[in-house]
C-alpha positions as CSV (number, residue, x, y, z in Angstrom):
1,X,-29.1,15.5,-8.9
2,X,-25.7,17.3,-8.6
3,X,-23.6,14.3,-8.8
4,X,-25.9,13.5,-12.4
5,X,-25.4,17.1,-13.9
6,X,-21.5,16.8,-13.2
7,X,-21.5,13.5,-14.8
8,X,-23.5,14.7,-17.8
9,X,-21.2,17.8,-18.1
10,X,-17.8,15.5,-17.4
11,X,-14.5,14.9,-19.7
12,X,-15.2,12.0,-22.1
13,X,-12.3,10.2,-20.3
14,X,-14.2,10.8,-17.3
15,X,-17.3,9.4,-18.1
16,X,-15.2,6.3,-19.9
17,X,-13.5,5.4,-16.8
18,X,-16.8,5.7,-15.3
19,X,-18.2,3.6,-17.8
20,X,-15.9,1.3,-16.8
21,X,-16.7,0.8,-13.1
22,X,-20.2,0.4,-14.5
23,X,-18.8,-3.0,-16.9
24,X,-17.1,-4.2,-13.9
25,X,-19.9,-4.2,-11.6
26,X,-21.8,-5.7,-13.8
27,X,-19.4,-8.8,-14.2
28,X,-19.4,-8.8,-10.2
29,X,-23.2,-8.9,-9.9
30,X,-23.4,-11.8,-13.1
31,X,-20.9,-13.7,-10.6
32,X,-22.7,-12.9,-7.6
33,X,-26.1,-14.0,-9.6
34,X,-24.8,-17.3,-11.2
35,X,-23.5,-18.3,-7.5
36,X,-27.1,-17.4,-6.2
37,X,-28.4,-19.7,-9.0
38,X,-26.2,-22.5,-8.0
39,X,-27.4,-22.7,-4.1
40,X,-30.7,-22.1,-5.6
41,X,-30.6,-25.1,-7.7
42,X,-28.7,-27.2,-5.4
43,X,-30.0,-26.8,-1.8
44,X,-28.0,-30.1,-0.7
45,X,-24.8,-28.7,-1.8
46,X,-24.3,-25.9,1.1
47,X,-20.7,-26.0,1.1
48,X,-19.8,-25.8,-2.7
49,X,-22.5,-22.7,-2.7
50,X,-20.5,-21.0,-0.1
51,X,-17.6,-21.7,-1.7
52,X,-18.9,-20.1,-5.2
53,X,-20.0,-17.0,-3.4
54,X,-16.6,-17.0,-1.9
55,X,-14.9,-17.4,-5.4
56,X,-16.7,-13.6,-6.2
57,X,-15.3,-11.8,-3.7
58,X,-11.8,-11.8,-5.3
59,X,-13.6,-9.3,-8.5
60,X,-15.5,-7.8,-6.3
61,X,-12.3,-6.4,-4.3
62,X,-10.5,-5.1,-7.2
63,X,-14.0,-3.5,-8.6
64,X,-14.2,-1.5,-5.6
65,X,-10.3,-1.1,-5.8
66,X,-10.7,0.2,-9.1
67,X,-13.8,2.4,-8.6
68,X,-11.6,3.7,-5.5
69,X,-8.9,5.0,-8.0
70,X,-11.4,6.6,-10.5
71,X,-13.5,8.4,-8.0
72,X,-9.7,9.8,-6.6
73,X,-9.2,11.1,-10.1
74,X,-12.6,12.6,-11.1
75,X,-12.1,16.1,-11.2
76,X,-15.8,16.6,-9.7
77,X,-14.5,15.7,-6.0
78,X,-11.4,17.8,-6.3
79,X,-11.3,21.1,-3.8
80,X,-11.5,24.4,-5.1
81,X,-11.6,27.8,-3.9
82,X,-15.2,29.0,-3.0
83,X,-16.8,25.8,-2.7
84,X,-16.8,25.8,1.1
85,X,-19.0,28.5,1.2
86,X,-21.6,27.3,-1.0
87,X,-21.2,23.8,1.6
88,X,-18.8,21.9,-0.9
89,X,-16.4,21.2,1.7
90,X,-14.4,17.7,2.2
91,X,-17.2,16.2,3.9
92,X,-19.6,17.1,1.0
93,X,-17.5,16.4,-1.6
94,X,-16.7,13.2,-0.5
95,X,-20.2,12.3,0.1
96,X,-20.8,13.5,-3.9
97,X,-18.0,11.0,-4.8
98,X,-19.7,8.3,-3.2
99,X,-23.0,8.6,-4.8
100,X,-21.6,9.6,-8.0
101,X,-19.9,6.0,-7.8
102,X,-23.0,4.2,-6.4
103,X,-24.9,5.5,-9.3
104,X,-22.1,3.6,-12.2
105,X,-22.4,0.3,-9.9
106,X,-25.8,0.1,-9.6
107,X,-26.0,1.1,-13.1
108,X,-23.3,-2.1,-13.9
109,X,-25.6,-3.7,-11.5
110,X,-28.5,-3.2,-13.4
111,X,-27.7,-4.3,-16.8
112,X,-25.8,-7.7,-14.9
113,X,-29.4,-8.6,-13.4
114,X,-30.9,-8.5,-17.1
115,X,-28.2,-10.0,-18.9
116,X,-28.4,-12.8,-16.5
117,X,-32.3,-13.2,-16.8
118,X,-31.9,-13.1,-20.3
119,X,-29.3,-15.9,-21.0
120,X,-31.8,-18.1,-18.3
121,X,-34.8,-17.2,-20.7
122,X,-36.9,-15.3,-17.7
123,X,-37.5,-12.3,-20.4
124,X,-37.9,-13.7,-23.7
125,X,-37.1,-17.2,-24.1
126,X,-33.9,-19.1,-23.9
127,X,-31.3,-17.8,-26.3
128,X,-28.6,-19.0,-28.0
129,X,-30.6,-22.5,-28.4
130,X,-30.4,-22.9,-24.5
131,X,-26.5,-23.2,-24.4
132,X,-26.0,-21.0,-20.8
133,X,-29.6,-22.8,-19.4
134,X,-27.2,-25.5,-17.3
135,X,-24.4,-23.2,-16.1
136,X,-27.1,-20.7,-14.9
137,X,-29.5,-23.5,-13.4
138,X,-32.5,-22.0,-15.4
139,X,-35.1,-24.8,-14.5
140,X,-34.6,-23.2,-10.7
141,X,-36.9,-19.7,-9.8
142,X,-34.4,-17.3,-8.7
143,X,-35.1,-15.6,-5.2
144,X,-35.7,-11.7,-5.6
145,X,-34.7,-10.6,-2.3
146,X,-31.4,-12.8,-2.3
147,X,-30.6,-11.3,-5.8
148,X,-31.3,-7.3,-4.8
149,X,-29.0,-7.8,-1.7
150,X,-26.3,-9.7,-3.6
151,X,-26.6,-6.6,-6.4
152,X,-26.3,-3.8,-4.3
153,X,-22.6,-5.7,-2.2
154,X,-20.9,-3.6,-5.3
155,X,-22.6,-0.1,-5.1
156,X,-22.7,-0.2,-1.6
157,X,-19.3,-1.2,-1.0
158,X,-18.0,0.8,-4.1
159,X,-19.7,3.7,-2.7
160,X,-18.7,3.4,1.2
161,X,-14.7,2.9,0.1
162,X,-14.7,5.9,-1.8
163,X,-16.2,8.1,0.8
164,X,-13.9,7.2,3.2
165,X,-10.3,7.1,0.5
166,X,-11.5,10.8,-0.1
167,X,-12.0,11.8,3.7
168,X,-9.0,10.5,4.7
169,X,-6.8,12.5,2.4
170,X,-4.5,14.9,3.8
171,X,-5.3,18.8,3.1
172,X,-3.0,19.6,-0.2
173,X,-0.1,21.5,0.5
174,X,1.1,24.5,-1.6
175,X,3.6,23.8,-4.4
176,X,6.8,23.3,-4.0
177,X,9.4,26.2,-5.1
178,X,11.2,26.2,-8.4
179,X,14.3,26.2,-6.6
180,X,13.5,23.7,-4.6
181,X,12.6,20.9,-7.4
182,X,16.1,19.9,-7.7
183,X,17.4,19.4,-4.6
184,X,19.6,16.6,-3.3
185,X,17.2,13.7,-1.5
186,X,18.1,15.1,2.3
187,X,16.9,18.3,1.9
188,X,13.5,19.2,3.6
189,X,10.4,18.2,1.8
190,X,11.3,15.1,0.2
191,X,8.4,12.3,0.8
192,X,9.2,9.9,3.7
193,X,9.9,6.7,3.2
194,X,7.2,3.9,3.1
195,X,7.5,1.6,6.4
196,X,5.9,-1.5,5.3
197,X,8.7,-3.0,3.0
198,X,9.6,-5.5,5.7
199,X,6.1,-6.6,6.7
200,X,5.5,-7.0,3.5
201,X,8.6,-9.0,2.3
202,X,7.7,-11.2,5.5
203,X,4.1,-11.8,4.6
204,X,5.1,-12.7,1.5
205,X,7.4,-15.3,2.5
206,X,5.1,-16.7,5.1
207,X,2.3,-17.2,2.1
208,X,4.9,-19.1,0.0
209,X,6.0,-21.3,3.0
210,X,2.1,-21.9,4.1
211,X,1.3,-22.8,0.0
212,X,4.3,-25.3,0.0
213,X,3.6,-27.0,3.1
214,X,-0.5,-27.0,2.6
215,X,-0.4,-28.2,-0.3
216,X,0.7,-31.8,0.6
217,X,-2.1,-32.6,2.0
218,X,-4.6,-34.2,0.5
219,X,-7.9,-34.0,-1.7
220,X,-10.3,-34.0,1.0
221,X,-9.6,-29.8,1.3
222,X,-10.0,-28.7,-2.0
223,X,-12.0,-25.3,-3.2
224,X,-13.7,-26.4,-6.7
225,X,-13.6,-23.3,-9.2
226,X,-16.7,-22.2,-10.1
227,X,-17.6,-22.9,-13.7
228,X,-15.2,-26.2,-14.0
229,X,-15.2,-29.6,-12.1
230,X,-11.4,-28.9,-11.2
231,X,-10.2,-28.2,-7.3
232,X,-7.7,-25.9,-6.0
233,X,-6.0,-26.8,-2.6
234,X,-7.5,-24.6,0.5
235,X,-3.6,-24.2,1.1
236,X,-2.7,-22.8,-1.9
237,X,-5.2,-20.1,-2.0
238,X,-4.3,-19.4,2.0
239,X,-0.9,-18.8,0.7
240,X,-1.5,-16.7,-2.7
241,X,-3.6,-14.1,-0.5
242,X,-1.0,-14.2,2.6
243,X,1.5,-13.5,-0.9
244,X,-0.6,-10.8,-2.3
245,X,-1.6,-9.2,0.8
246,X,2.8,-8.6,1.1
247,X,3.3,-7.5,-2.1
248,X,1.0,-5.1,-2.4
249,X,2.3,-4.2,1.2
250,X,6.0,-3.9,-0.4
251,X,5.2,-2.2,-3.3
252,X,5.3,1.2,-2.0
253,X,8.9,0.6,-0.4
254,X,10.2,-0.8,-3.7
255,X,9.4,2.0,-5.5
256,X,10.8,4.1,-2.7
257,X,14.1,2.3,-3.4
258,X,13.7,2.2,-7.2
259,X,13.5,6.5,-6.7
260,X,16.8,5.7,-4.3
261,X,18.4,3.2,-7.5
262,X,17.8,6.0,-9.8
263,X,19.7,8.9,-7.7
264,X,22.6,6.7,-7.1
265,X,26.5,7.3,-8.5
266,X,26.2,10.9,-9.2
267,X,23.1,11.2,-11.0
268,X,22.0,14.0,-13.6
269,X,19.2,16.3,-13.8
270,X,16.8,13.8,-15.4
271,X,17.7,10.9,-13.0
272,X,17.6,13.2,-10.2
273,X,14.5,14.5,-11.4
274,X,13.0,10.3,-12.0
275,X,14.2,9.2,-8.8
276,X,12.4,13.0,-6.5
277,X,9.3,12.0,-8.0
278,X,9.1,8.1,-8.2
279,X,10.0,8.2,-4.1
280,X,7.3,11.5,-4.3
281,X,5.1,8.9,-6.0
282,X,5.8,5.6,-3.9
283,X,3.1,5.0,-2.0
284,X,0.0,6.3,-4.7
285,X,1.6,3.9,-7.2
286,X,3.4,1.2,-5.2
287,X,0.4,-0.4,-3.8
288,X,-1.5,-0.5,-7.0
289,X,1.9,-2.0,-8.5
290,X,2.0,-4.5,-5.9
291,X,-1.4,-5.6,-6.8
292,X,-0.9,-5.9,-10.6
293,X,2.4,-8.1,-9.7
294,X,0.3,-10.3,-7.6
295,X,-2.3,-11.1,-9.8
296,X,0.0,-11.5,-12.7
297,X,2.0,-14.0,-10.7
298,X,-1.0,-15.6,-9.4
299,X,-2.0,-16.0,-13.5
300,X,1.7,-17.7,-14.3
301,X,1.1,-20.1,-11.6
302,X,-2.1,-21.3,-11.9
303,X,-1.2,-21.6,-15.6
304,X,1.7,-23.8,-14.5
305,X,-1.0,-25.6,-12.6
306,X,-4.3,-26.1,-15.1
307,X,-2.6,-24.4,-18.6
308,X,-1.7,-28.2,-20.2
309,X,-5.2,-29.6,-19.5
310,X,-7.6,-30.0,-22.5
311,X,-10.1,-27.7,-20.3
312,X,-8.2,-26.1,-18.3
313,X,-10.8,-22.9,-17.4
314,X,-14.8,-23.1,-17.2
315,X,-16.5,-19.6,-18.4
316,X,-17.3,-18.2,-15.0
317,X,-13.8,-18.7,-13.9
318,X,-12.4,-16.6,-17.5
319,X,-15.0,-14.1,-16.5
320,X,-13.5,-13.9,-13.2
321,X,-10.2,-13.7,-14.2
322,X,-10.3,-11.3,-16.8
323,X,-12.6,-8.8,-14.5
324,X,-9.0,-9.2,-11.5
325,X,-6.8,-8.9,-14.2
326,X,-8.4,-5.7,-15.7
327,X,-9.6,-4.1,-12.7
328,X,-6.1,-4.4,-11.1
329,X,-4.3,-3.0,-14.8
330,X,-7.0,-0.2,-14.8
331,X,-6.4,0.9,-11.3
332,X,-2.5,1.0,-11.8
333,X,-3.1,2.9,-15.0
334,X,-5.6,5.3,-13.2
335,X,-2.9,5.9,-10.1
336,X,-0.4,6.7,-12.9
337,X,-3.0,9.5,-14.1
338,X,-3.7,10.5,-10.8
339,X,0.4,11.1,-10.4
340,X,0.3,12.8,-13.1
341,X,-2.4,15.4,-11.7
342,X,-0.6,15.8,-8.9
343,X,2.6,16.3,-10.1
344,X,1.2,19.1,-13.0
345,X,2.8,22.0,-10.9
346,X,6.1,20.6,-10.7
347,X,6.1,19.9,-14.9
348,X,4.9,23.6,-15.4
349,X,7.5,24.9,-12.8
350,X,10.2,23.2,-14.9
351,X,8.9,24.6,-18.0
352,X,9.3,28.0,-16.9
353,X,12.9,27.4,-15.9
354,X,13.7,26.1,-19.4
355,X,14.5,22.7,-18.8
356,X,13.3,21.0,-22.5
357,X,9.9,19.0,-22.8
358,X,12.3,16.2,-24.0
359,X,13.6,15.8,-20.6
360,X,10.5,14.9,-18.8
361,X,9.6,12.8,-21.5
362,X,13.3,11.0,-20.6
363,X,12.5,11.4,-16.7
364,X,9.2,9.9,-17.4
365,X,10.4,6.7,-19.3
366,X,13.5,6.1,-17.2
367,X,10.7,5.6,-14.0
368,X,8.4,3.2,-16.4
369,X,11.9,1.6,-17.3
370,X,13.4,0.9,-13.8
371,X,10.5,-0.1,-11.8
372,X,9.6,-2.8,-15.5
373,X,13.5,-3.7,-14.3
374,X,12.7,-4.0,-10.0
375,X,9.2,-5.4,-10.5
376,X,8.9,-8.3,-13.6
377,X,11.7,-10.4,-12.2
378,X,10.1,-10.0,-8.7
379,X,6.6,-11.6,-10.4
380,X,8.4,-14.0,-12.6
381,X,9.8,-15.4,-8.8
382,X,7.0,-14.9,-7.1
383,X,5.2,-17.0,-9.9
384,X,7.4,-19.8,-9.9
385,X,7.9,-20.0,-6.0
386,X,4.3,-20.2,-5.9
387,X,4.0,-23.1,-9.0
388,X,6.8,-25.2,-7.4
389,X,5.3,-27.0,-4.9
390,X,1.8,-27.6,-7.2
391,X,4.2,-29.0,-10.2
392,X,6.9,-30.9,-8.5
């Protein structure tokens, strides 16, 4: 009941982002349902079900990525003074973060379990003239207790990440000093830097070599895509994960050194100010960052790969493209917020030593500028190292 009053009384961008979660659980649980369907309607076809289930668990990562990075933001499940002793403490509050994001996946859940029984005509006939009856195997009863487990894999994993992102955050320290904002990089207090650039430069590599040499081999190992007749080699999806796994490993340490770039040759205030709080900010945005570059280089190449065929997509693939794609954007975008939050006493501290709004506006676009410079060439490559072997 709390976690529903603080929802009801909650920012508008609050319950949006909420809102959100909600739509991309309920893409998830469509997936997860039209795979059911499939092994429903085709019991001989074990391995191509298992395959299709398979194919959701890419959404359904970066929907519980995404809901991760919204219930770190909501200003419900921040601490405050006095809630301890009314027995709002960590524990609790994380605990209230979980539910409150169980209750937007299940509700996503929810309205994927009727949309799905609607398009198969379970509810009120077959709409549309029938068109979705063959890609959701509507002539096959759909098994309840199969459907309710594969529904709640979103809430209860949305819900279980959450709890444990929030417990494991570090007690907030007090706010820096306004003489100590502007201090050179060496000085105590500046963040430490990320450890797992070279793991992930190396895992990367390792995913591009595996995806070059798997995918000589032939037909026999291919992954079909649900929602089209097309394959993928079982190498080249091997080798994307091993590849996204090390970006979003490296992310944090490249925006480490894009804070480094910026401080470089006798910087000013407002590239000494970027670069303090990009290497501040490395490792709540670099991940994230990582991901985004990933899945954008991921799109390039498989548009390299299927982008001049008269079909190149089936519907269920779009779907699950667009729900990676905009989970992944959404979380980066909802770090960015969440480094804004936590850099509020720093802006304010500024303000009172005069330094002109204009400035942080400059210090804010000079970080969005330098890690666009560090980051799109790094997908572009990524892209067409991984599209190379696939077109030659």
């Amino acid at each position: 009941m709390l976690a529903l009053r603080l929802a009801r009384g909650s920012h508008p961008l609050v319950l949006l982002r909420r809102l959100l979660v909600a739509a991309a659980s309920a893409g998830v649980g469509f997936l997860l349902l039209c795979a059911l369907g499939y092994a429903s309607a085709h019991p001989a076809h074990s391995t191509g079900a298992v395959l299709h289930l398979l194919w959701c668990f890419v959404p359904l990562a970066a929907t519980v990525q995404f809901a991760v990075a919204v219930a770190r933001t909501d200003p419900s499940t921040r601490p405050r003074s006095g809630l301890s002793a009314v027995g709002l403490g960590p524990v609790r509050l994380a605990v209230l973060a979980a539910v409150s994001t169980a209750v937007s996946c299940t509700l996503g859940s929810m309205v994927a379990l009727l949309f799905y029984l609607h398009l198969r005509g379970d509810l009120s006939g077959l709409p549309f003239d029938g068109a979705a009856a063959g890609l959701l195997d509507a002539e096959t009863p759909l098994p309840p207790a199969a459907a309710l487990v594969l529904l709640a894999l979103v809430p209860v994993a949305a819900a279980t990440a959450s709890a444990l992102a929030l417990r494991a955050e570090p007690v907030a320290t007090a706010a820096p000093d306004d003489s100590e904002i502007l201090t050179e990089p060496e000085a105590p207090g500046p963040a430490a830097p990320p450890t797992g650039l070279p793991w992930g430069v190396a895992l990367t590599a390792t995913g591009l070599a595996v995806e070059a040499y798997m995918s000589r081999g032939d037909v026999r190992s291919l992954l079909p895509l649900p929602g089209r007749l097309d394959a993928t080699p079982t190498g080249v999806l091997v080798g994307w994960t091993l590849a996204a796994a090390g970006l979003a490993m490296a992310g944090p340490g490249l925006a480490y050194l894009c804070g480094r770039l910026l401080q470089a040759a006798r910087p000013g205030a407002v590239r000494l100010l970027a670069g303090r709080v990009l290497m501040d900010e490395s490792r709540r945005i670099g991940r994230p960052l990582g991901v985004v570059c990933a899945v954008l280089a991921a799109a390039v190449a498989a548009y390299a790969l299927y982008g001049t065929k008269t079909h190149p997509l089936g519907p269920l693939t779009v779907l699950g493209a667009v729900l990676v794609l905009g989970c992944t954007t959404a979380t980066l975008m909802t770090s960015a917020l969440e480094a804004r939050q936590a850099r509020a006493h720093t802006a304010r501290a500024l303000l009172r030593l005069g330094a002109p709004v204009s400035a942080l506006r400059a210090a804010t676009a000079l970080r969005a500028t330098v890690l666009l410079i560090v980051f799109a060439p790094l997908t572009w490559l990524i892209a067409e190292l991984a599209a190379l072997p696939l077109t030659a």
